[in-house]
MARDREN-962946 format. One record per residue (C-alpha): x, y, z. Coordinates in steps of 0.1 Angstrom, whole numbers, padded with zeros to 4 digits, always signed. Layout:
<lopas>
XYZ
...
</lopas>
This chain:
<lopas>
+0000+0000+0000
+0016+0034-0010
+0020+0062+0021
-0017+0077+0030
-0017+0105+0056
-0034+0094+0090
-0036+0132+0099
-0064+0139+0077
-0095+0114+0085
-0115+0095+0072
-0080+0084+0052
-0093+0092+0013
-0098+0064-0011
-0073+0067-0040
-0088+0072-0072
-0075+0052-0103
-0053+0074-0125
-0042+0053-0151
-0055+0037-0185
-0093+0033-0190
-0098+0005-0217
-0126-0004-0235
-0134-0036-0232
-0127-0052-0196
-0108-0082-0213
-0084-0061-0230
-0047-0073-0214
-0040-0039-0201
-0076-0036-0179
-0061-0028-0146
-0072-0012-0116
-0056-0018-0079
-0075-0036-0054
-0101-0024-0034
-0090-0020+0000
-0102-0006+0034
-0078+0020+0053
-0054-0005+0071
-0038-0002+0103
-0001+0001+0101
+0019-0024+0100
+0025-0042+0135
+0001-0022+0149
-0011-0047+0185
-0044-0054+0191
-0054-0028+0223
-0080-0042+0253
-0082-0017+0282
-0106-0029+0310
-0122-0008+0337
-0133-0019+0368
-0160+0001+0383
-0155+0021+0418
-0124+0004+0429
-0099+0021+0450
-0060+0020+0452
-0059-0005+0479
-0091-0030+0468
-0073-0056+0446
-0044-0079+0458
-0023-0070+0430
-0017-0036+0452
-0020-0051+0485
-0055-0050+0489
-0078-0077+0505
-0102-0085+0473
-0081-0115+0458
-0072-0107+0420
-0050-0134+0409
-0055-0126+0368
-0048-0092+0378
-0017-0102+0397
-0010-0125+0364
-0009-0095+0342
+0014-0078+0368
+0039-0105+0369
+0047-0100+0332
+0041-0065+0330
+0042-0033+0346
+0022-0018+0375
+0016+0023+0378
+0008+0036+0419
+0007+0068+0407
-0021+0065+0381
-0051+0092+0385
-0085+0094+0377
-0108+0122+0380
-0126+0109+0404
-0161+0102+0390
-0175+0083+0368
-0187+0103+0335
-0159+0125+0336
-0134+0098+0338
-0147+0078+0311
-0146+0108+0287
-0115+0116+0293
-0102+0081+0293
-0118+0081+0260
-0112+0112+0243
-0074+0116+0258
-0090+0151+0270
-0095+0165+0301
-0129+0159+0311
-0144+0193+0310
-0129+0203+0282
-0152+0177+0264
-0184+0188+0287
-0182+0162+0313
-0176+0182+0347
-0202+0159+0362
-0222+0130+0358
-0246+0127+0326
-0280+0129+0354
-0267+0169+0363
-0254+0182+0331
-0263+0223+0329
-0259+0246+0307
-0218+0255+0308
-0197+0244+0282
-0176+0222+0312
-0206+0205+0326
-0233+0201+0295
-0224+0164+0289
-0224+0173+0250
-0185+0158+0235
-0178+0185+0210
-0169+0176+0174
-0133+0188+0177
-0126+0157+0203
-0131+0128+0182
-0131+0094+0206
-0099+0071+0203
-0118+0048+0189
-0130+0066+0162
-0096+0071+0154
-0086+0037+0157
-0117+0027+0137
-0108+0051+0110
-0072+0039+0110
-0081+0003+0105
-0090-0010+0134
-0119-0033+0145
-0133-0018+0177
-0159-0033+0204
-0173-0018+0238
-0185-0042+0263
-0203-0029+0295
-0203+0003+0306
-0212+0035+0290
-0220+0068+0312
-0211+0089+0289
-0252+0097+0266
-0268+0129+0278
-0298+0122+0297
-0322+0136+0272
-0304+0113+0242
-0309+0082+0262
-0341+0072+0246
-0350+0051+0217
-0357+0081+0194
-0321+0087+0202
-0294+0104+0188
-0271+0082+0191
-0243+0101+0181
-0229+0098+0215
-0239+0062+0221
-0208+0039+0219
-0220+0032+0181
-0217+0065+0172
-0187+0076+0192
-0161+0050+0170
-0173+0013+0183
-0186-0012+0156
-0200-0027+0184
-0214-0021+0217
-0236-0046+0242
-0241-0034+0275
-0258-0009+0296
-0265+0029+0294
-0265+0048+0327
-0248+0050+0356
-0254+0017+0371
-0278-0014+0364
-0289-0045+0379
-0264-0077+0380
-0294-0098+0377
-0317-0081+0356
-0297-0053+0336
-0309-0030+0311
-0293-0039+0287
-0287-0028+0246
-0270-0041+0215
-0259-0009+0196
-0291+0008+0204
-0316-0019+0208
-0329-0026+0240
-0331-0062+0245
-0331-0084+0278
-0306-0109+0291
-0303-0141+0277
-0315-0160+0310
-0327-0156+0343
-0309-0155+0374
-0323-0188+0381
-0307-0201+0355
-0272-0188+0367
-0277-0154+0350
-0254-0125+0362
-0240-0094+0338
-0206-0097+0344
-0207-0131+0328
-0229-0123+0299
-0206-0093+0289
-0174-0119+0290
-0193-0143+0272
-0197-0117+0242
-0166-0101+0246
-0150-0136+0238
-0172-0145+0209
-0167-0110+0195
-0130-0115+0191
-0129-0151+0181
-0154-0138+0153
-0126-0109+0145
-0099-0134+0144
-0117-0161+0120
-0130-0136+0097
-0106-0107+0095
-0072-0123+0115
-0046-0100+0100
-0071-0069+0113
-0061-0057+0153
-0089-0048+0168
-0095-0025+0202
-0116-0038+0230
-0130-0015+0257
-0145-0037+0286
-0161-0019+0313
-0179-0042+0336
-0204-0027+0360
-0183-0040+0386
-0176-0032+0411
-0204-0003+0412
-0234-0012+0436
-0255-0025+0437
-0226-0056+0447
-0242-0082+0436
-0228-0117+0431
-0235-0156+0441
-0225-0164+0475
-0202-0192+0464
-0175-0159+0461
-0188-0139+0490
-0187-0168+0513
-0150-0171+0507
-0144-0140+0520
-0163-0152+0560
-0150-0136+0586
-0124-0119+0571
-0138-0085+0581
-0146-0090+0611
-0120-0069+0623
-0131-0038+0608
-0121-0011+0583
-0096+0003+0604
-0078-0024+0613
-0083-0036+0576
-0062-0005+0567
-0028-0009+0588
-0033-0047+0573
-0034-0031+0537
-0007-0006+0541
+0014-0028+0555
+0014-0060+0527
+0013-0027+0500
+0048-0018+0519
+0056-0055+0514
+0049-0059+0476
+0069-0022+0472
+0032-0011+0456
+0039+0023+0488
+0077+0034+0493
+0091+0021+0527
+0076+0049+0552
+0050+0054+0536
+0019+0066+0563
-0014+0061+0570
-0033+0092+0570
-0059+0095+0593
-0096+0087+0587
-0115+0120+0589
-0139+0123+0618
-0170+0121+0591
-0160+0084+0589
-0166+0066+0622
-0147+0042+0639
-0151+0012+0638
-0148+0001+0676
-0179+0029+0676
-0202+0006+0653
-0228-0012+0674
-0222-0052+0683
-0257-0056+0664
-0246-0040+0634
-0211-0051+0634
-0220-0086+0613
-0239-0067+0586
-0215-0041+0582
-0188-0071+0573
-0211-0090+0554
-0211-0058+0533
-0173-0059+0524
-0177-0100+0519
-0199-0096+0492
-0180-0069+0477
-0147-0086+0478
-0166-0114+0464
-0177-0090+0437
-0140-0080+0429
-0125-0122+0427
-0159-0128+0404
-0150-0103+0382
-0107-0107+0379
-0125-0141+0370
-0141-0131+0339
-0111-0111+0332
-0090-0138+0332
-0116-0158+0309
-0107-0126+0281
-0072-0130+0293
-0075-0166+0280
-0094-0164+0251
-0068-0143+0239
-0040-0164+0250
-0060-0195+0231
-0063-0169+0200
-0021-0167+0199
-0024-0128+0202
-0018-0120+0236
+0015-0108+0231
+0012-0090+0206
-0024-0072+0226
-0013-0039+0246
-0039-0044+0278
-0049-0020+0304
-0057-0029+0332
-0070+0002+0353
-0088-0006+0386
-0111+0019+0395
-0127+0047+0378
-0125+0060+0405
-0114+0057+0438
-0142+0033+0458
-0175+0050+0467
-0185+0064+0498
-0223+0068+0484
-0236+0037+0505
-0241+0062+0535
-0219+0054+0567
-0240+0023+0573
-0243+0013+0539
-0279+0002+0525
-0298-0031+0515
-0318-0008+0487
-0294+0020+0474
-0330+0037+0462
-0343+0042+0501
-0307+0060+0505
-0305+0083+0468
-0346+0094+0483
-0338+0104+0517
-0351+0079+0533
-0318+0061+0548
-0331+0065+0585
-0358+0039+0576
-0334+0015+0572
-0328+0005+0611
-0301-0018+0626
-0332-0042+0630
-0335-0039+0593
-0305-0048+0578
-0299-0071+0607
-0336-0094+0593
-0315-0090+0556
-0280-0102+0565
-0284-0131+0542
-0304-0111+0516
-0274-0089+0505
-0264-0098+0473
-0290-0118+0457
-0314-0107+0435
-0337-0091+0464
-0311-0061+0469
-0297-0038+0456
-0264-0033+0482
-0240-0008+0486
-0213-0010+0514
-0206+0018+0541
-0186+0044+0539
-0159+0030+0564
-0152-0001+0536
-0149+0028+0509
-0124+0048+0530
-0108+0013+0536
-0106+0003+0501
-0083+0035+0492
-0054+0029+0515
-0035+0047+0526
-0049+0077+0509
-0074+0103+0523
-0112+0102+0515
-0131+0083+0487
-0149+0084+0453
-0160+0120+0445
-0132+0139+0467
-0110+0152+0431
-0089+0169+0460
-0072+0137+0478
-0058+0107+0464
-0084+0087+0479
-0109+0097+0451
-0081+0098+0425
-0058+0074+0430
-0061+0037+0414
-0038+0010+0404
-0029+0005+0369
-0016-0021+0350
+0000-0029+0311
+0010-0060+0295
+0023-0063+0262
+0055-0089+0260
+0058-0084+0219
+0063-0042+0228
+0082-0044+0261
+0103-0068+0279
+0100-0054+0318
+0081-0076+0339
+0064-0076+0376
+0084-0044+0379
+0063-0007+0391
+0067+0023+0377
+0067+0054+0395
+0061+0077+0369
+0025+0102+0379
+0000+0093+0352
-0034+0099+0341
-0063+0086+0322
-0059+0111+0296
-0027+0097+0288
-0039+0064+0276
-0053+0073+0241
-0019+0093+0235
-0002+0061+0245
-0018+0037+0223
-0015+0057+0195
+0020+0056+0198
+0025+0020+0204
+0002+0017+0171
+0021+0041+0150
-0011+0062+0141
-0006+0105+0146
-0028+0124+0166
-0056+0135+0140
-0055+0168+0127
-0088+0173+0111
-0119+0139+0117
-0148+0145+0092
-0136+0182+0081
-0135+0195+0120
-0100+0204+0136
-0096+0185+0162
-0086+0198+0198
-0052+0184+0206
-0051+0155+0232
-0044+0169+0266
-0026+0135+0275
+0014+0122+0271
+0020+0087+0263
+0033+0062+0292
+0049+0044+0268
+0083+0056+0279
+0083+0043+0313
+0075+0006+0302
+0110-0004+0294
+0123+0024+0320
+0113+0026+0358
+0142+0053+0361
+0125+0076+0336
+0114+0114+0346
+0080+0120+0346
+0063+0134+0314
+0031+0143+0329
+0041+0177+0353
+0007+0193+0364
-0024+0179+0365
-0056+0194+0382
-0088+0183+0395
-0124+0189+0401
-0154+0169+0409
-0182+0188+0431
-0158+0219+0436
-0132+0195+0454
-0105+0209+0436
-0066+0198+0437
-0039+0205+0413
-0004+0185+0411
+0027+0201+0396
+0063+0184+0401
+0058+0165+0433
+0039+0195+0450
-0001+0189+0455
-0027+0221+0468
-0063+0204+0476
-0094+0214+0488
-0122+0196+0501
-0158+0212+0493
-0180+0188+0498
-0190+0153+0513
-0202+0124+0488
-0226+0114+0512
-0240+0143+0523
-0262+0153+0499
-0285+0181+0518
-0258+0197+0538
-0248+0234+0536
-0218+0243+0519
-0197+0267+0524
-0186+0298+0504
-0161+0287+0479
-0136+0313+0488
-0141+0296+0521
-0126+0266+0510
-0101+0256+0533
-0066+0248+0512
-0040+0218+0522
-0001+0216+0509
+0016+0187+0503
+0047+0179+0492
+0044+0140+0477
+0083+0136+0474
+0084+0131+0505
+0052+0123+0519
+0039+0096+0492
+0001+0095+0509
-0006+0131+0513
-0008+0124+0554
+0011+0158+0563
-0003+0191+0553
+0023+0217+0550
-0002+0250+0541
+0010+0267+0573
+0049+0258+0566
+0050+0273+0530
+0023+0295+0522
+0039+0312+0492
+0038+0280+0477
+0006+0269+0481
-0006+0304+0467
+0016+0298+0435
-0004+0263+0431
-0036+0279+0441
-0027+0301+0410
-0017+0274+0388
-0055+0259+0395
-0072+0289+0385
-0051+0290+0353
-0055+0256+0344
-0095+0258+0353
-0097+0284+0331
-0076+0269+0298
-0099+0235+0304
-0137+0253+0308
-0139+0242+0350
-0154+0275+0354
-0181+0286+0365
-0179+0264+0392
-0213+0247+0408
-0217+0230+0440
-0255+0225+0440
-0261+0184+0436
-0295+0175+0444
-0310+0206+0424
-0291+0200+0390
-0309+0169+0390
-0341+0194+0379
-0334+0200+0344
-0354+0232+0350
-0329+0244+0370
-0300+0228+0357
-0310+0245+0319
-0299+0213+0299
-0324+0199+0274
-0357+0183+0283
-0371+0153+0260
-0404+0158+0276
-0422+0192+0278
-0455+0206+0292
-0475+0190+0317
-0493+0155+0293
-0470+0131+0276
-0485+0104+0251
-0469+0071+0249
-0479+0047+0222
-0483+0006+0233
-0457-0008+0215
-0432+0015+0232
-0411+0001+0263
-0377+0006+0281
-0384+0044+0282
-0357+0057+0310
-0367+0080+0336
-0351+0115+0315
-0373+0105+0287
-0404+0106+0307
-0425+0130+0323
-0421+0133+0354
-0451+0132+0381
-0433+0128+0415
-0441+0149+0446
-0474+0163+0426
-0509+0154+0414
-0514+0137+0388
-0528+0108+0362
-0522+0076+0345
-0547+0066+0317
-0546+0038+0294
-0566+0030+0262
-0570-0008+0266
-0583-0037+0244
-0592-0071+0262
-0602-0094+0242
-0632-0118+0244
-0614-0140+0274
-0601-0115+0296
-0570-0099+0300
-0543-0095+0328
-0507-0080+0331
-0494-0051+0332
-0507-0017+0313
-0480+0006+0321
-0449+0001+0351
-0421+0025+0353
-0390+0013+0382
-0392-0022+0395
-0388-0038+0426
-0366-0012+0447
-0385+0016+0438
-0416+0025+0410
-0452+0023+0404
-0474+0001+0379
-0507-0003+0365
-0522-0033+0357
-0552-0057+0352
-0551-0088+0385
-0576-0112+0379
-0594-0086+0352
-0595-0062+0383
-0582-0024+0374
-0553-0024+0400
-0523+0005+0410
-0491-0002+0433
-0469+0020+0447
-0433+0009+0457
-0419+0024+0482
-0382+0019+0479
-0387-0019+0488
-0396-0005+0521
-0431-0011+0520
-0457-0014+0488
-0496+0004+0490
-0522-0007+0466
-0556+0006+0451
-0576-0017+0435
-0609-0025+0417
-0641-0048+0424
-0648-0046+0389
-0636-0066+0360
-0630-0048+0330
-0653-0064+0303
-0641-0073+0265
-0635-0047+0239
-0623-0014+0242
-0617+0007+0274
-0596+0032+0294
-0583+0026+0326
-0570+0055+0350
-0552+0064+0378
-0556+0097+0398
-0534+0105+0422
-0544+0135+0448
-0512+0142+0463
-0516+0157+0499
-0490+0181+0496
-0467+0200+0520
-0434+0189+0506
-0418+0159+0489
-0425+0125+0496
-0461+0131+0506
-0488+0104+0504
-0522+0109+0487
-0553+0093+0474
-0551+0072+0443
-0583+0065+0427
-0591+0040+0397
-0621+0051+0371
-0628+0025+0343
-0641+0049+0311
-0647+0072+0335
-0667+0054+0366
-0649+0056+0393
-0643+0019+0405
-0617+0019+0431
-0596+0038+0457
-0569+0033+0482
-0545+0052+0501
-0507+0057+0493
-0488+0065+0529
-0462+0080+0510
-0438+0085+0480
-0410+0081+0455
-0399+0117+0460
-0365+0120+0440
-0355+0088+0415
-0371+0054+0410
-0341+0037+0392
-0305+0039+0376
-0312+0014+0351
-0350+0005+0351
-0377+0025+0331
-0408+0031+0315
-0427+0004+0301
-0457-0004+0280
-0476-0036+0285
-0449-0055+0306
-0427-0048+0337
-0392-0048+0319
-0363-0057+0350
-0372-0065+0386
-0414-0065+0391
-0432-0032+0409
-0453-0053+0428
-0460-0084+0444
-0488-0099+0426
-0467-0106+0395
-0436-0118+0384
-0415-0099+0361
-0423-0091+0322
-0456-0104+0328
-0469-0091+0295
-0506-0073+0292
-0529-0105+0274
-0546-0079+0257
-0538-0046+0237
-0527-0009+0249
-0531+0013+0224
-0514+0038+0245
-0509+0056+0278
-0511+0097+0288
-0496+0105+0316
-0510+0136+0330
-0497+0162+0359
-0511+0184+0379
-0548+0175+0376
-0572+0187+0388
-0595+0153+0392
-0629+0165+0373
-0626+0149+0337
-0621+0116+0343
-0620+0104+0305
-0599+0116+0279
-0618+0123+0245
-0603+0115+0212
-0601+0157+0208
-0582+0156+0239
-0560+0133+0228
-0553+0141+0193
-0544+0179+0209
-0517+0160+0233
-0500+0145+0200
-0501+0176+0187
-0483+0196+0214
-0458+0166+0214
-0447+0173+0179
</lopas>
């Protein structure tokens, strides 16, 4: 193949210049072959895997207590990095691992759920940061995405798309997995491309997601390999593990019995001192302290004591499951002959672990997200000890675990300012590209560095222009330096950091933090930010952050406070916005809204609507009415069910009998319900709410009318005031996921028609039918 620019994508096909003949027999007919842009020669296949909410000091290939032995595999022949950083969240961190940008220079200052407005927070990638793999994909490369992807606006998350920032339209040729922040290991929400489909089995059946995604990771390559082998291809696999809800068969949890008993902070010094051991920490390395919002141990109760170390069972469980079906990719590439010649990353944690379980953790992270954690008493957890895990929960682990996880760094998941939210261990393997192995490199990394790196190892330049568009230049400097070369000065100077105002910047050993605000405290009062309390350390010397040194040198930390403000400004961090629970209003947030005005029409055959892509009718009046066709035996099932069993509400036909049920976050379910069966033909079936009022999370009446007769009422003690899922949604004519209520099982399908549904707010409970007119003018206002 003759030289082709890479700079300039998609690479141009060549047009023939030579002699046209006249007839195609004629000796001297010849035209080159048709080919595809190739990948340049030598160019290694490229899987990087990312394990969900995993701190520094989780796995045991860093000295943690979660045994990874396929991570501790890729370590002996390769390299591990303990001074890797993420940004401390989940969004952000995936589009800057992606884009090789930092993450609000792409839009991605938060998660997807609170874009606004601002260029650094509206969750929109702009067309000047083309995706790694859409360069890969344009150079040649087969590309995949397994698991994982946070990265959709909310308001582009339903079927009418776009899709242009699904994986499929961000570079993949393939993507099967979930879209959101988290879903169910049991029953995810799951897509391929942009179809909505559901899992393959039941958990009965031995179903769980982790597996599923290996399963079609594995077949994916071995299909690359049969029908294309000369073709590398690049493999993102982003499990939702180890993000609650931590959810895995007790065969793995049980292995862990006992083994945290002993409690977070003796779990700690144990940590710190086998990462000493392994040389993962420098010798003197120290513990810093827990912060007093953590609790002690010694200060949990004797009755909660056993649940709180179930908790950590089932999430080291969680962790051994998952290096598990690592190591099955690990193998299938091994059986292919190509793991050699395959750069892997191996980054553990997008994030350092989460603290958002609350300090007790939860059985139902839904009764915690709505405010309700106080419900869940010691003598409520302590009746669900053995429940944890399985497909009744929906777990998270306490705080303490999360702070434990991150040793011997400071704070969790969400704090940008301390390591403990930003540091995680990373590994690479590639045997064919460099011959170090078991060895750690000291050099300070970060995610953005990763698509700078591969493009090295593969030859392929930073794009200049992708589809006409000049492209921002990646903000990341490849690693590929330090694999042959431990002794090798850092490339990466200055970093900073921001998630929730927690703000930190790094720049040649010296780190200036900040810590804003608590990830688990989502109602408390901040303060000012030029309140902000500023820390100094010098990490030459003090490798953990454990001694401040803001009263010692105070010139310096005001050069580094400086440096932040110049970098926030170069990378769009500005304006910065601390309010968390209100961005979740799109009103006040000023992102897009799919669904406007106070009626929304949904037509029957439409299902797996998320929770942005419907209106929304919490903490008000309003009503639910169905246009139904039951045919001459009856019908039963559902009409219309949005959540599932942790959290939601559904309307449905039992035993022909109109009938409504309100979950409260697992906690408790209320019911109205009909005397009368509704008769063949066509029909509509309501629901009015009457919400008392006087805040969120009120009760109300909810009162059933079949065409308009009132047939049924009963009394909802309270409800769903702030989300109802991560992962479940909206469906017509079946319960998609875990079931609302109790007197069905899930994806029991309606046995007759619904021709469609209008959900209503704000009514005022007079008309109790809806006319064709009426109707017809919702449609209308819709387009």
């Amino acid at each position: 193949m003759p030289d082709i620019s890479r700079s300039n994508l998609p690479i141009p096909h060549r047009e023939h210049v030579g002699l046209i003949t006249f007839d195609a027999k004629d000796p001297d007919t010849k035209f080159p072959a048709i080919t595809s842009p190739a990948a340049p020669e030598g160019a290694p296949n490229v899987v990087i895997i990312l394990i969900d909410d995993a701190g520094f000091g989780s796995s045991s290939a860093f000295g943690g207590p979660c045994y990874t032995p396929n991570a501790e595999r890729l370590a002996e022949h390769g390299v591990r990095f303990n001074r890797f950083h993420t940004t401390a969240l989940c969004s952000p961190s995936r589009q800057a691992l992606l884009t090789g940008r930092n993450h609000h220079a792409v839009g991605m200052g938060g998660i997807t759920e609170i874009a606004t407005s601002a260029p650094g927070y509206n969750s929109v990638r702009p067309d000047s940061a083309a995706p790694l793999a859409q360069t890969l994909n344009l150079n040649g490369y087969a590309t995949a995405q397994f698991g994982k992807c946070h990265e959709v606006p909310v308001w582009e998350t339903s079927p009418a798309g776009p899709y242009q920032q699904w994986p499929t339209g961000s570079g993949f040729d393939y993507f099967y997995g979930f879209v959101g922040a988290e879903t169910n290991q049991w029953y995810p929400a799951l897509y391929e491309g942009t179809t909505p489909i559901e899992a393959p089995k039941t958990p009965e059946e031995g179903y769980h997601l982790t597996e599923d995604l290996t399963d079609h990771a594995v077949n994916w390559m071995h299909q690359q390999k049969s029908l294309m082998p000369d073709k590398p291809f690049f493999i993102y696999f982003a499990p939702g593990a180890t993000h609650a809800p931590h959810h895995v068969a007790t065969e793995w949890s049980d292995k862990y019995k006992g083994k945290f008993d002993k409690g977070w902070d003796a779990q700690r010094e144990e940590t710190l001192a086998k990462q000493i051991t392994l040389g993962i920490v420098p010798e003197g390395t120290a513990l810093t302290e827990r912060p007093e919002a953590i609790g002690a141990w010694n200060d949990v109760s004797d009755g909660l004591k056993p649940v709180l170390a179930r908790q950590m069972e089932l999430y080291a469980g969680f962790m051994e499951h998952t290096d598990h079906e690592i190591g099955r990719v690990l193998d299938s590439l091994d059986d292919l002959g190509i793991l050699d010649n395959t750069l892997v990353y191996l980054i553990i944690g997008d994030n350092g672990a989460s603290a958002e379980g609350t300090p007790q953790g939860t059985f139902n992270e839904m009764i915690s997200l709505n405010g309700m954690a106080a419900l869940e008493t010691e003598e409520f957890m302590a009746a669900r000890i053995d429940e944890f895990g399985g497909t009744d929960s929906y777990n998270h682990y306490a705080v303490g675990w999360a702070h434990a996880m991150n040793t011997p760094f400071q704070w969790t998941k969400q704090v940008a300012s301390h390591f403990g939210g930003t540091r995680v261990g990373a590994i690479t393997h590639w045997p064919k590209g460099f011959t170090s192995q078991g060895e750690i490199r000291p050099q300070f990394h970060h995610l953005i560095d990763v698509a700078s790196t591969i493009l090295e190892v593969a030859g392929i330049p930073e794009p200049t222009f992708v589809n006409g568009i000049q492209q921002m230049p990646y903000h990341g400097v490849s690693m590929a330096y330090a694999f042959d070369d431990g002794a090798a000065d850092d490339q990466r100077k200055t970093q900073y950091f921001e998630v929730a105002c927690n703000r930190g910047i790094y720049h040649n050993g010296w780190t200036a933090v900040t810590r804003h605000s608590n990830p688990w405290l989502f109602g408390e009062t901040l303060p000012a930010l030029d309140d902000d309390v500023w820390e100094l350390y010098d990490t030459t010397t003090d490798w953990s952050q454990a001694h401040d040194l803001s009263a010692e040198h105070p010139d310096k930390l005001k050069d580094l406070q400086r440096l932040w403000l110049i970098e926030a400004v170069k990378y769009n961090v500005l304006p910065l916005d601390d309010r968390r629970i209100e961005r979740f209003n799109s009103d006040i947030a000023g992102r897009p809204q799919l669904v406007k005005g106070e009626s929304q029409l949904i037509y029957g055959s439409m299902s797996r609507l998320s929770e942005n892509s419907v209106l929304n009718i919490k903490n008000k009046s309003h009503s639910v009415t169905a246009e139904i066709v039951v045919p001459e035996s009856g019908a039963n099932g559902v009409i219309v069910s949005q959540g599932g069993a942790f959290a939601g509400w559904s309307l449905y036909l039992h035993e022909g009998k109109p009938k409504y049920c309100h979950n409260l976050a697992g906690l408790m379910r209320f019911y109205a319900a009909s005397d009368d069966v509704v008769s063949p033909g066509t029909h509509q079936v309501r629901m009015e709410f009457a919400y008392d009022g006087g805040g969120l999370a009120k009760g109300g009446l909810a009162t059933l009318f079949i065409d308009g007769a009132e047939v049924g009422n009963g009394r909802i003690g309270a409800t769903i005031p702030m989300i109802y899922s991560g992962d479940e949604t909206l469906d017509i004519g079946l319960d998609t996921g875990t079931p609302v209520s109790e007197d069905y099982e899930a994806e029991v399908r309606f046995t007759g028609a619904v021709n469609w549904v209008e959900l209503q707010a704000g009514v005022d409970g007079q008309d109790h039918l809806i006319s064709a007119e009426d109707r017809m003018r919702v449609a209308t206002a819709l387009q």
